[in-house]
C-alpha positions as CSV (number, residue, x, y, z in Angstrom):
1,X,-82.6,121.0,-20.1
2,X,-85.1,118.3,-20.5
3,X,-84.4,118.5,-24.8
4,X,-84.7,114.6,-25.8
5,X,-83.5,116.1,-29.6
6,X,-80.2,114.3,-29.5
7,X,-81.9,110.7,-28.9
8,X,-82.6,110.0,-32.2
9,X,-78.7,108.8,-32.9
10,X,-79.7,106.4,-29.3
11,X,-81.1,103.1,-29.7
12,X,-85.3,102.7,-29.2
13,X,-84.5,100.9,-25.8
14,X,-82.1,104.0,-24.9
15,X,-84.3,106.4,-26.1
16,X,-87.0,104.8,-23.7
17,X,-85.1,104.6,-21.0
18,X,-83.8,108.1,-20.6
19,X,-87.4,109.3,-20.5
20,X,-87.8,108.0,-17.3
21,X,-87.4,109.4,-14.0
22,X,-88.0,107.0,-11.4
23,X,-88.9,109.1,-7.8
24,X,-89.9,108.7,-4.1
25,X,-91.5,111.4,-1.9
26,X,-90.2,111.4,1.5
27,X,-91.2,114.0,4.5
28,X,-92.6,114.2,8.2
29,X,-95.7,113.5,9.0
30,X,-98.3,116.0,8.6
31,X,-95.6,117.9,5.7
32,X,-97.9,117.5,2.9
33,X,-96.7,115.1,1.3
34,X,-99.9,113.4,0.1
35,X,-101.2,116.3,-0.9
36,X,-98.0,117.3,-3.5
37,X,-98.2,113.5,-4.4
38,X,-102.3,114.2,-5.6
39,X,-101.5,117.8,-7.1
40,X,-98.1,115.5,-9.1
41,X,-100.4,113.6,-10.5
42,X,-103.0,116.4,-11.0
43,X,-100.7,118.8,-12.9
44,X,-99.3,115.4,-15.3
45,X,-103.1,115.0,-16.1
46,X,-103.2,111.4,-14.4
47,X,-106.3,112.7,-12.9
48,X,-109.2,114.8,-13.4
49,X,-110.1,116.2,-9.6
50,X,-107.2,116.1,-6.9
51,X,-108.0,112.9,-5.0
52,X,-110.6,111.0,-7.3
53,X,-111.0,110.1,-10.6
54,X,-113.6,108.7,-12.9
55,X,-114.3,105.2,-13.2
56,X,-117.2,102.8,-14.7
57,X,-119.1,106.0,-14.8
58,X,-119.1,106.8,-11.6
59,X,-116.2,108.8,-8.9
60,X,-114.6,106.4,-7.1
61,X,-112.0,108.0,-4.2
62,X,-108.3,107.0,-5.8
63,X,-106.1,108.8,-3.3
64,X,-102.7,107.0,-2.6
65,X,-104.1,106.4,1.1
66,X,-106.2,103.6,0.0
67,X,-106.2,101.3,3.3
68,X,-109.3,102.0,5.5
69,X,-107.0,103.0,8.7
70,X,-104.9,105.3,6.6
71,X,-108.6,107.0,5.5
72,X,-109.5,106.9,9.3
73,X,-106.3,108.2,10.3
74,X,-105.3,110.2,8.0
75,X,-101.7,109.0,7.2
76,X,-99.8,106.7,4.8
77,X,-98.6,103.5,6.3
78,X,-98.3,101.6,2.9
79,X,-96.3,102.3,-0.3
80,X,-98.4,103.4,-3.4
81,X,-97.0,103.1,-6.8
82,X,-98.3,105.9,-9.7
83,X,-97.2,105.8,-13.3
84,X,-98.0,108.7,-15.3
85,X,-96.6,110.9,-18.5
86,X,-95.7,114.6,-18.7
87,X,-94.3,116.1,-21.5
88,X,-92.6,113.2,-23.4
89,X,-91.2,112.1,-20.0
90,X,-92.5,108.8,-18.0
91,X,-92.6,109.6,-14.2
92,X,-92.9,106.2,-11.6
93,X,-93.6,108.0,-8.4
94,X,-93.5,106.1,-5.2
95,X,-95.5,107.7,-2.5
96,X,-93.5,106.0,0.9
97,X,-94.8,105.8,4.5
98,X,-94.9,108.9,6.7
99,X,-95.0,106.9,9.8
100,X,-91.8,106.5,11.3
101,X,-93.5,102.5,12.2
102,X,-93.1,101.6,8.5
103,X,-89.5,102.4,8.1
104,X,-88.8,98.9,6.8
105,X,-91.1,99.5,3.8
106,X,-90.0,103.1,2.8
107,X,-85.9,101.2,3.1
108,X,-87.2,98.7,0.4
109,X,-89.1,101.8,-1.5
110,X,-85.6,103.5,-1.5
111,X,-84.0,100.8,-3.2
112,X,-86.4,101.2,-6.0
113,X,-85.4,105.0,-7.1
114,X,-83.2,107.0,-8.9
115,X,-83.9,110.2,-7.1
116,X,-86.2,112.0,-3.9
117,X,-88.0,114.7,-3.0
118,X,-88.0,116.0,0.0
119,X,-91.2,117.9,1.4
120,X,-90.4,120.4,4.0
121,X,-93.2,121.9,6.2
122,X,-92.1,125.9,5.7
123,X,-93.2,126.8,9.4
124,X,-91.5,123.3,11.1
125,X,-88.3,123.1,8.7
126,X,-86.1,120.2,9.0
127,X,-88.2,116.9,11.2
128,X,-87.2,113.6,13.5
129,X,-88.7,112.2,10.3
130,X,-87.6,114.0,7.3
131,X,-83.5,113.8,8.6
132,X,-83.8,110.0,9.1
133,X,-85.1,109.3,5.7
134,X,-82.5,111.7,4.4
135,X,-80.1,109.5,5.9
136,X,-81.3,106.6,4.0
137,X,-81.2,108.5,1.3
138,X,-77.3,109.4,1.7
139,X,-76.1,106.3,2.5
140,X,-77.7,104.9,-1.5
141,X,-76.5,108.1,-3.0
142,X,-79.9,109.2,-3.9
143,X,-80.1,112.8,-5.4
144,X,-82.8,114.9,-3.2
145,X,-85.1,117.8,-4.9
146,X,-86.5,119.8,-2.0
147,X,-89.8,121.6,-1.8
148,X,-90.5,123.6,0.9
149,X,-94.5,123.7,1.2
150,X,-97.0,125.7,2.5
151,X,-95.8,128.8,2.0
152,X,-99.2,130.3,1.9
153,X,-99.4,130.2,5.7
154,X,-96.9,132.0,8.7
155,X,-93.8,130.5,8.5
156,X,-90.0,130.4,9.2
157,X,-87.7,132.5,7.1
158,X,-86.5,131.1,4.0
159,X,-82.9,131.9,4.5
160,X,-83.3,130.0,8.1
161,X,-84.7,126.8,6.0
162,X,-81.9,127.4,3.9
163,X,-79.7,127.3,6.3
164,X,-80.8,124.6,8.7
165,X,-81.2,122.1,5.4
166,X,-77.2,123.0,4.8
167,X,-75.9,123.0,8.6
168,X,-78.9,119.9,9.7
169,X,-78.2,117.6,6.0
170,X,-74.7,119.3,5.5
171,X,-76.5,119.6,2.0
172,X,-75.7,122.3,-0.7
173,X,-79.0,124.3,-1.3
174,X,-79.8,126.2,-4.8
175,X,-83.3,127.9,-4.9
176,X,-84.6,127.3,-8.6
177,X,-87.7,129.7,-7.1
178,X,-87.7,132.3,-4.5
179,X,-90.7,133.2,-2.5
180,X,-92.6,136.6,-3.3
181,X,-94.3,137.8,0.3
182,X,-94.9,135.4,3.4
183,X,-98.1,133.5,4.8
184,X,-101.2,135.4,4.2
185,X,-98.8,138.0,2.1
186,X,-97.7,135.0,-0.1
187,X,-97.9,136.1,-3.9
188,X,-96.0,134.1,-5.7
189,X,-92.6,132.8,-6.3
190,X,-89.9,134.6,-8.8
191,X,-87.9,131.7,-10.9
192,X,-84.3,132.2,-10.7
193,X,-83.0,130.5,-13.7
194,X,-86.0,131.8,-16.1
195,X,-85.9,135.1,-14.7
196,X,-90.0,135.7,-14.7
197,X,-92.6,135.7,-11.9
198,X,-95.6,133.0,-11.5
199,X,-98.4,134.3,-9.5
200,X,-100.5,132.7,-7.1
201,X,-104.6,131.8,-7.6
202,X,-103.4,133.2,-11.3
203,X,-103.7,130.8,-14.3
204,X,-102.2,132.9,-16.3
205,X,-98.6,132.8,-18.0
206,X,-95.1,133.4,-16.2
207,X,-93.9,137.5,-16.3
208,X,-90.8,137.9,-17.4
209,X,-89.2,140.2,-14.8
210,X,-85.2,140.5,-15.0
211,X,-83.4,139.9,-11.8
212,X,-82.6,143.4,-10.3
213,X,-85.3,145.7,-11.4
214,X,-87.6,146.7,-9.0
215,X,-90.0,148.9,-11.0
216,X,-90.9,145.8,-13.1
217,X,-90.9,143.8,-9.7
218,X,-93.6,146.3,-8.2
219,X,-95.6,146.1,-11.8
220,X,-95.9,141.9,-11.9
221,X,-96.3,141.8,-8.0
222,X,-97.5,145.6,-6.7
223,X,-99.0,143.8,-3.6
224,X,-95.5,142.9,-1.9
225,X,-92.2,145.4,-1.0
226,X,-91.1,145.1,-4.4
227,X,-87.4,147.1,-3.4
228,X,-87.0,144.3,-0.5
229,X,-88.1,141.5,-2.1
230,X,-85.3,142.5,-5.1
231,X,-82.5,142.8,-2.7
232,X,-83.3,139.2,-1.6
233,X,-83.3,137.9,-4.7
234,X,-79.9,139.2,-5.3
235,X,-78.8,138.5,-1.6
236,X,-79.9,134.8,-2.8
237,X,-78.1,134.5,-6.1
238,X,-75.3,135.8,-4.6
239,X,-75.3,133.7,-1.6
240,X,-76.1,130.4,-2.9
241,X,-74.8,130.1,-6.3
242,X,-75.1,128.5,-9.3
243,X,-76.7,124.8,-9.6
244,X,-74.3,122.1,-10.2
245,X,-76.2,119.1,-12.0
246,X,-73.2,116.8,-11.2
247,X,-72.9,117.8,-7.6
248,X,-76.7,117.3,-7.3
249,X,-76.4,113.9,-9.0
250,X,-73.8,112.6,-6.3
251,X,-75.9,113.9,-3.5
252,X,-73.9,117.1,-2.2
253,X,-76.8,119.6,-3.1
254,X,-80.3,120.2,-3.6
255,X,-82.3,122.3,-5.7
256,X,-85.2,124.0,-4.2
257,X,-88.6,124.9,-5.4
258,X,-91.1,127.0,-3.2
259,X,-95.0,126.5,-2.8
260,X,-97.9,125.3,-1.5
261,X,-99.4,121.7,-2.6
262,X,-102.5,122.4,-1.2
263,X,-103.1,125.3,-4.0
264,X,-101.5,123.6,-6.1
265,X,-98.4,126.1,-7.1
266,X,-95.2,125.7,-7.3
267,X,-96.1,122.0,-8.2
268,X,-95.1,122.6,-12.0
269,X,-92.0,123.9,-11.4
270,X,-90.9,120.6,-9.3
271,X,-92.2,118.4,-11.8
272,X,-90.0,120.6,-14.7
273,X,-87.2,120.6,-12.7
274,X,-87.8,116.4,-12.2
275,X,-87.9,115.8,-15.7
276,X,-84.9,118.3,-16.1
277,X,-82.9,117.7,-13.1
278,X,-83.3,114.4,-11.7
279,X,-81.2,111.4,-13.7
280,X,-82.5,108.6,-15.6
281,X,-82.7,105.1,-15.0
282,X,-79.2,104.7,-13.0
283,X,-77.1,101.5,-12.6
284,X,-78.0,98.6,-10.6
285,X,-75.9,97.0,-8.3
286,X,-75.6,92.6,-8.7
287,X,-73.5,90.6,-6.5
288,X,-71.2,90.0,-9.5
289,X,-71.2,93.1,-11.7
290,X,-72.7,96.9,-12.2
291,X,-76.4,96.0,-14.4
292,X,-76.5,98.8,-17.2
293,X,-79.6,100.1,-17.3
294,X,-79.8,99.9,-21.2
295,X,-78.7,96.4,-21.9
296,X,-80.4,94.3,-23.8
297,X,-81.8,91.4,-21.5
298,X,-84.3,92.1,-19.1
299,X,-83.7,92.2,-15.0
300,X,-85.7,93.4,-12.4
301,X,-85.7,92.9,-8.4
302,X,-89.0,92.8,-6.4
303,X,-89.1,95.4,-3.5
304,X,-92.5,95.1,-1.7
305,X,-95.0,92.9,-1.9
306,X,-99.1,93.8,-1.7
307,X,-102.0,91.5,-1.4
308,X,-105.7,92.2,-1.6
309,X,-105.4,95.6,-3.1
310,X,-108.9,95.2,-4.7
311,X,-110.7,93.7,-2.1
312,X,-113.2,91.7,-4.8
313,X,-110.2,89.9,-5.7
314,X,-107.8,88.2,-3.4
315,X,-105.1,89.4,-5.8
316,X,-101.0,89.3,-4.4
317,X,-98.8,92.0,-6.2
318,X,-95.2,92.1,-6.1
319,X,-94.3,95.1,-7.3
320,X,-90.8,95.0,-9.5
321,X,-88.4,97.6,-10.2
322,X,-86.6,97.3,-14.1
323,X,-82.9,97.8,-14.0
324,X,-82.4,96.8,-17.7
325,X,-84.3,95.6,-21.0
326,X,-88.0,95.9,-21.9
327,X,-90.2,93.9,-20.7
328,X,-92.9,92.6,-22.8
329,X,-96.0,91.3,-21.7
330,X,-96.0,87.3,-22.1
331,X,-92.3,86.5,-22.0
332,X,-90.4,84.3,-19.6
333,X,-87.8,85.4,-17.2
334,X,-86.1,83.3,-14.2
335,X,-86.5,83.3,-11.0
336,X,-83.2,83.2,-9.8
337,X,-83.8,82.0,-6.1
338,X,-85.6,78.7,-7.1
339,X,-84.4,78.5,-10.5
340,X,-88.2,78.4,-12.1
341,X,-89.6,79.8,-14.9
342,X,-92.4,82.2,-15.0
343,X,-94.2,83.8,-17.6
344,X,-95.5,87.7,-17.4
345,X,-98.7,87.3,-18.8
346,X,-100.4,90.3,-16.7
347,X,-97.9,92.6,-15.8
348,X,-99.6,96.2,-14.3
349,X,-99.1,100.0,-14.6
350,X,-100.5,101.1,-11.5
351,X,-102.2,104.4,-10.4
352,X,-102.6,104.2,-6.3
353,X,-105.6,101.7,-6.2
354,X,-106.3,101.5,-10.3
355,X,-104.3,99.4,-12.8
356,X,-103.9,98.5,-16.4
357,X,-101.9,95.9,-18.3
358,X,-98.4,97.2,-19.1
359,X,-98.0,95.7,-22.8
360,X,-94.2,96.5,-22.1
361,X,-91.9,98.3,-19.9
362,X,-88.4,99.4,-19.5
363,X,-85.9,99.7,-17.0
364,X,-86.8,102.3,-14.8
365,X,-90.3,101.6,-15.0
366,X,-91.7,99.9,-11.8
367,X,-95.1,97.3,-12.7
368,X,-96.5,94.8,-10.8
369,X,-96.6,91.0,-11.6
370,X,-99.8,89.2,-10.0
371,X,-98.6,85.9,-8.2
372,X,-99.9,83.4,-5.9
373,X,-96.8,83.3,-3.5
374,X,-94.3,82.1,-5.9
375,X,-92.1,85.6,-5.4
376,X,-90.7,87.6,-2.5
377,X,-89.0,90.4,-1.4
378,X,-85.5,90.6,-3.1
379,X,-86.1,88.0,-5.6
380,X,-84.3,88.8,-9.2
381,X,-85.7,88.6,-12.1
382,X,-83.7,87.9,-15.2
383,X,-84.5,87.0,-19.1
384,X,-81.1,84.9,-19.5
385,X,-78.1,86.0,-17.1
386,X,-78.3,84.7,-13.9
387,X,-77.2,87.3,-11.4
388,X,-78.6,88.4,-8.0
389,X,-79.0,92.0,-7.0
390,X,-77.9,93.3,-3.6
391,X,-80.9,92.4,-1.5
392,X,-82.9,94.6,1.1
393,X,-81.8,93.8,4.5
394,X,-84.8,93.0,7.1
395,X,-84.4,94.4,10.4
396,X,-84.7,93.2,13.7
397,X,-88.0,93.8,15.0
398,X,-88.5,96.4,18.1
399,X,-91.7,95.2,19.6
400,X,-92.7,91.0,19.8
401,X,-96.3,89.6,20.6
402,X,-98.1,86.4,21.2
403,X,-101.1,86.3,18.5
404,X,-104.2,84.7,20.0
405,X,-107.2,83.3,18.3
406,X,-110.5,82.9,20.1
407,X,-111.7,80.2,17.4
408,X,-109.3,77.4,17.2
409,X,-111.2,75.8,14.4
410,X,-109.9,79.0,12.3
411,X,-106.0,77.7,13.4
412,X,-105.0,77.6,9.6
413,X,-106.1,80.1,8.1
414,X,-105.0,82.6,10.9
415,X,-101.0,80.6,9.7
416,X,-102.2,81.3,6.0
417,X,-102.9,84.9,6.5
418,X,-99.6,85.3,8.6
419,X,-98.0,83.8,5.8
420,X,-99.1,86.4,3.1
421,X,-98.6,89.5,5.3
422,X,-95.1,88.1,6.2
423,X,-94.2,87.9,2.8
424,X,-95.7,91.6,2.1
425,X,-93.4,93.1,5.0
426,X,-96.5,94.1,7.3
427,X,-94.7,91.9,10.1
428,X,-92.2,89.4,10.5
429,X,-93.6,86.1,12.0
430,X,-91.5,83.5,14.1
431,X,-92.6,80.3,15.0
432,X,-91.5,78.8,17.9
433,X,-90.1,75.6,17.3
434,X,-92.0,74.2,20.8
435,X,-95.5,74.7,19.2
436,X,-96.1,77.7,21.0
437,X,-98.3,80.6,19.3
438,X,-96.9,82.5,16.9
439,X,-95.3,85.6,17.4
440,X,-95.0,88.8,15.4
441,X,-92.6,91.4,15.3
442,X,-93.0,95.1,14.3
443,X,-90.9,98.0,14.5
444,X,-93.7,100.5,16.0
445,X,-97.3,100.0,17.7
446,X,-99.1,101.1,14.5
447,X,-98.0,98.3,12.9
448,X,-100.0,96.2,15.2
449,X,-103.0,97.9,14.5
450,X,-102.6,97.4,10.7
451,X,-102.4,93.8,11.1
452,X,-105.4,92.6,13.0
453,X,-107.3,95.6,11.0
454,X,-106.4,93.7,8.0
455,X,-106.4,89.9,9.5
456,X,-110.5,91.1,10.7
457,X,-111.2,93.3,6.9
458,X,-109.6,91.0,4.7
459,X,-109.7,87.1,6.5
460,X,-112.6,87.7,8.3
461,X,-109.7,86.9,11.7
462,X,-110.7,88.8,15.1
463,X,-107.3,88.1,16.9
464,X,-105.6,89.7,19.8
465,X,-101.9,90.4,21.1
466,X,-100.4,88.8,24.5
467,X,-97.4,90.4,25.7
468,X,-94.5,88.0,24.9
469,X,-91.8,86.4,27.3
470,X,-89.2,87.5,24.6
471,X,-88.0,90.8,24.1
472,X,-85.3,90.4,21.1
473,X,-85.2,88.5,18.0
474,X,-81.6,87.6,16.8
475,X,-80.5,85.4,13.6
476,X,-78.7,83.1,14.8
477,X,-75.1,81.6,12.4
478,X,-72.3,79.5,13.1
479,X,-69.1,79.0,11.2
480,X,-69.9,75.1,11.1
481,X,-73.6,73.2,10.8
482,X,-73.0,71.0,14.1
483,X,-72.0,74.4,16.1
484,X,-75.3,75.8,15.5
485,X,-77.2,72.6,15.5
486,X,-75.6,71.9,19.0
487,X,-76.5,75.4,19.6
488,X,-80.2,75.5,18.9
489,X,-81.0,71.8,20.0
490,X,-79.4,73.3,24.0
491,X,-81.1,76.2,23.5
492,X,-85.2,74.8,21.8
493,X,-87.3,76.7,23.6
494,X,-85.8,79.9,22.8
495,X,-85.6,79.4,18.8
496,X,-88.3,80.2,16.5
497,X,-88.3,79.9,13.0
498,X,-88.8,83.2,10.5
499,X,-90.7,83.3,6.9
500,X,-87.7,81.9,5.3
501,X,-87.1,78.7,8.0
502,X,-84.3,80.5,8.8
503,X,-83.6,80.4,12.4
504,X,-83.5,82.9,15.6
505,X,-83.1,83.2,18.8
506,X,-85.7,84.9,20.6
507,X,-84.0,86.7,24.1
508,X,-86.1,87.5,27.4
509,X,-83.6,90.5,27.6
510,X,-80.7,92.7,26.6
511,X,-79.0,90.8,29.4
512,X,-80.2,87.7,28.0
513,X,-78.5,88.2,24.9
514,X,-75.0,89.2,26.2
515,X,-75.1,86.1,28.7
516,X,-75.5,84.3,25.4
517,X,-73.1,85.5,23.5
518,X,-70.5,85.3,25.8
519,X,-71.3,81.2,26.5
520,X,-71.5,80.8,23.0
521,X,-68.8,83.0,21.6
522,X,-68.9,80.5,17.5
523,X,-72.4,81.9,17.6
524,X,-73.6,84.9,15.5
525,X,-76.7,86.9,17.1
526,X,-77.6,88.9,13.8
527,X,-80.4,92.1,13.7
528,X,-80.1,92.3,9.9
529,X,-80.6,89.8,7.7
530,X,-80.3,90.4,3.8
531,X,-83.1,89.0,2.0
532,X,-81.3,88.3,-1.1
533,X,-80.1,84.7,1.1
534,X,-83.7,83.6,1.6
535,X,-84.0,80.6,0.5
């Protein structure tokens, strides 16, 4: 399916955009999904050796976990970025947070793509993890590929995946590949639209084995139950039926691929049925119209923002997604939330931790733009129109602390550093408006430990957390100024002030916050906020 023949009646900035397929992988913990993200780039020839790559003559580790705790750990609490090329197609693939404490950042990550895969662990099926990201997922309409991994060790029956995915996601499945043997019995998988069998730990080509003959079965694979493993497959074609691209484009059903990342099979086959599959660059969303993806004018919103990547350069990426136009490296676009103009002199291709200057870019394409604070989550980018796109809400944190600093002589650049990692996501920071220490809210403990491993590796900060009198945040609105000026001057020592001067109102309780309310019925106690209004 992936035949790009017909784009030469297309216009070169069509033609570019339809080569790109713009994806996130989402899973559980512990599912493999690192792993499928290295062998990704492995099989696209982004790297040389899964997990490293050459550079300055000499191997330097390049795995997507690149922050020291997610080495020491073993997990990804940050989004990576990877740009590579595969036969005439341009994959962006956006490696999201495991952790269930970074949910915030893999929400923003999901704004950014066109499609998901979702990594199943074959012996734990459908996780906590996995269904809430699906979620997510359902409620932007993002079309989900599945692979079920590790397949090479004991697992659950296929058909029992199959049918908790469909009863669990109330998702449509279609395997594209069908297991041949189980665990240590694993051989290989049989492809169900090519008809041929790929063997495992064999580099050799596909055999082409039609669907219903044993014999030839038992001649490709003669270390498996040949006779049983036919009647599945045609229990399975049967059974699940034939792949509908435009059902799998409006979310209703997922095609899925069997294997194991960690041998690296079954890899190719997702990455085909990507480029074949999964759509192109898909239409954006603006508070006043639908952005085309292949209009003329650049636009672009910025979903996450990442400072001191390279830890020799105090560098600040916002990472930008393109909903429409080529970008070219030099021009000027608008910011649209201050109204400034800002020239892209050094836009960047990145590849986890490694980056190179994108000379241009089209929609679809994600790159980062170096900055010294001048953009933020959910800024909009435009060449000449000046629209907004729908913002990425920020939620009410779950866990508030007191940050205290031994050395008061290090005061501002402890507020500087809270600054940059408030603008990045890592936390939200409120500032009480009695001169009290700051606070910082997170969703999960982890989060905590992320930022005073970063304020001590990258600001040189040793801090430490006091439990906090204040249990809730709350944005606080009013239908009139003087209602919510009357409101916050009554009420001073419970308001704090978040990243944006915007102000909330921090409650001792859930009690607290009812008692409120109901005193102060004009009042609005918000636990979203949409970035987009940041001023």
């Amino acid at each position: 399916m992936n035949d790009l023949s017909h784009t030469s009646a297309l216009t070169p900035l069509a033609r570019e955009v339809e080569r790109r397929r713009t994806f996130a992988i989402i899973s559980h913990p512990d599912a493999g999904k690192t792993t499928l993200t290295e062998k990704l780039l492995l099989f696209g020839g982004a790297i040389q050796l899964a997990g490293q790559v050459k550079a300055k003559a000499e191997k330097r580790n390049t795995r997507s976990d690149w922050m020291s705790i997610e080495r020491e750990r073993g997990i990804s609490v940050v989004t990576s970025v990877m740009t590579f090329e595969y036969e005439g197609l341009v994959f962006n693939l956006l490696d999201t947070p495991g952790h269930e404490d970074f949910s915030e950042d893999t929400y923003r990550t999901l704004t950014a793509v066109d499609s998901a895969v979702m990594v199943i662990d074959a012996a734990k099926g459908i996780e906590a993890r996995t269904r809430k990201l699906f979620e997510v997922c359902r409620l932007r309409d993002i079309p989900i590929v599945t692979f079920i991994n590790k397949m090479d060790r004991e697992g659950r029956d296929p058909f029992e995946l199959l049918d908790e995915i469909e009863k669990t996601l109330a998702l449509s499945t279609v395997p594209m590949t069908w297991p041949l043997g189980r665990g240590r019995d694993f051989a290989g998988t049989y492809d169900l639209t090519a008809s041929h069998v790929r063997l495992l730990d064999k580099d050799t080509a596909p055999i082409p084995v039609e669907a219903g003959d044993a014999a030839a079965l038992a001649r490709a694979v003669p270390s498996i139950d040949a006779e049983a493993a036919s009647e599945e497959i045609a229990l399975v074609q049967e059974a699940c039926g034939e792949f509908d691209l435009a059902a799998f484009r409006e979310g209703h059903m997922t095609p899925v691929f069997f294997g194991s990342a960690i041998k690296n099979f079954g890899v190719g086959d997702l990455l085909k049925g990507l480029g074949d599959y999964a759509p192109q660059p898909r239409d954006q969303a603006a508070a006043t119209r639908m952005v085309e993806a292949t209009e003329d004018n650049l636009s672009a919103f910025v979903f996450k923002i990442q400072a001191n990547m390279d830890p020799n350069h105090r560098d600040r990426i916002a990472f930008v997604r393109l909903c429409s136009g080529k970008l070219t490296r030099g021009m000027k676009v608008k910011q649209v939330r201050t109204g400034k103009s800002m020239s892209l002199n050094a836009p960047q291709f990145f590849f986890a931790q490694d980056r190179a200057l994108a000379e241009e870019a089209y929609a679809g394409d994600v790159v980062g733009i170096p900055n010294h604070g001048a953009l933020r989550i959910g800024d909009t980018l435009t060449e000449r129109e000046e629209i907004a796109f729908l913002g990425v809400p920020s939620f009410a944190p779950e866990i508030l602390r007191r940050v205290r600093l031994p050395d008061a002589m290090k005061a501002k650049k402890l507020k500087d550093a809270l600054q940059d990692l408030a603008e990045e996501g890592v936390v939200q920071v409120f500032r009480p408006r009695d001169g009290s220490p700051a606070l910082v809210g997170v969703v999960g403990a982890l989060q905590l430990d992320v930022l005073q491993g970063r304020l001590a590796a990258e600001y040189g900060l040793e801090i430490r957390f006091e439990p906090s009198e204040f249990a809730l945040a709350r944005w606080i609105s009013a239908p009139t100024k003087a209602e919510l000026d009357s409101f916050v001057t009554s009420h001073n020592f419970s308001i704090a002030d978040d990243l944006d001067g915007d102000p909330v109102f921090m409650a001792k309780s859930a009690f607290d916050l009812r008692y409120q309310g109901e005193r102060s019925p004009s009042i609005v106690f918000a636990d979203i906020k949409d970035v987009k209004k940041a001023k």
